[in-house]
C-alpha positions, 0 to 999 in steps of 0.5 A, a space after each residue: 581634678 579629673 574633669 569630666 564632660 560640660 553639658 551644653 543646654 539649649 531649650 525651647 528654641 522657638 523657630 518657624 520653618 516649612 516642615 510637611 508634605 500637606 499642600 498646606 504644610 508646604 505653603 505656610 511656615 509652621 512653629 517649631 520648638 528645638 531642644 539642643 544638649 551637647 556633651 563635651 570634652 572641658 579642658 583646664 584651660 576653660 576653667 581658667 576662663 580661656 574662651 579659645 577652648 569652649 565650645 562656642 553654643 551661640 554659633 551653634 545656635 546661630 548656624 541651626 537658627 539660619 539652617 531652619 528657618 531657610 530650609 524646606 523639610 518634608 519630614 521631621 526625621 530629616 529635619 532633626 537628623 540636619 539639626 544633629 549634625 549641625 551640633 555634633 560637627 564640633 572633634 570636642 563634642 561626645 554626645 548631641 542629642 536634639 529633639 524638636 516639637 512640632 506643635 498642633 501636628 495632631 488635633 489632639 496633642 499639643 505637640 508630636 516630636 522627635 528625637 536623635 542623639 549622637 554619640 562619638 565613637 559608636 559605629 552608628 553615630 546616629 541613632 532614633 531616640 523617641 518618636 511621639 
C-alpha cells in the first residue's frame, strides 16, 4: 500500500508572550492562540506501532511552547517565521504551516493573524500565507 504523508494537527495553542512595539505592548504579556499543521513522510514502520519513527508532535510542541512564552517579538511576522521554523526543523517534515491569532489587536475584531507555511524543496521554503 502506498502511503502518503501523516498530517499533524495542533489547535488552539493558547500562550502568552510579548508581541508589539506599543510601550504598553512591550510591558505586558499578551494572548496568543498558534495553530500548528505538519505534513510528514509516514513509513511501514509506524504503522506497525514503531515510535522511533514518528514524528514526536509533543516535543514539538513543547519546544514552541518554551521558544514563546520566553521570548520578546515586535512583529507577528517575526514571531510566526520562528515558529515555522521550529516545526519544520524535523528532514521528515514536507509541508508546516503555522498560524497565530493575536486577539483584541483591533477594537473591533476578535483577532488579527498571520500565517506562514513551509514547503521542502521549493527554492523559497518560506512563503506568507494571509495577513488579516
Amino acid at each position: 500500500m502506498p502511503l502518503n504523508d501523516a498530517v499533524i494537527n495542533i489547535r488552539n495553542l493558547r500562550l502568552r508572550t510579548y508581541i508589539g512595539f506599543n510601550p504598553e505592548e512591550k510591558e505586558k504579556r499578551q494572548d496568543i492562540i498558534v495553530n500548528i499543521e505538519i505534513n510528514y513522510a509516514i513509513s511501514q514502520a509506524v504503522l506497525q506501532d514503531n515510535v522511533d519513527n514518528a514524528l514526536d508532535y509533543k516535543q514539538i510542541t513543547k519546544q514552541v511552547i518554551e521558544y514563546v512564552e520566553n521570548g520578546r517579538f515586535l512583529l507577528l511576522e517575526k514571531l510566526v517565521a520562528d515558529v515555522l521554523e521550529i516545526c519544520s526543523r524535523n528532514p521528515l517534515v514536507s509541508y508546516a504551516r503555522v498560524t497565530i491569532d493575536k486577539p483584541h489587536a483591533l477594537r473591533f475584531a476578535d483577532s488579527v493573524s498571520l500565517a506562514l507555511e513551509y514547503v521542502t524543496n521549493k527554492m523559497n521554503n518560506l512563503r506568507l500565507v494571509e495577513n488579516t
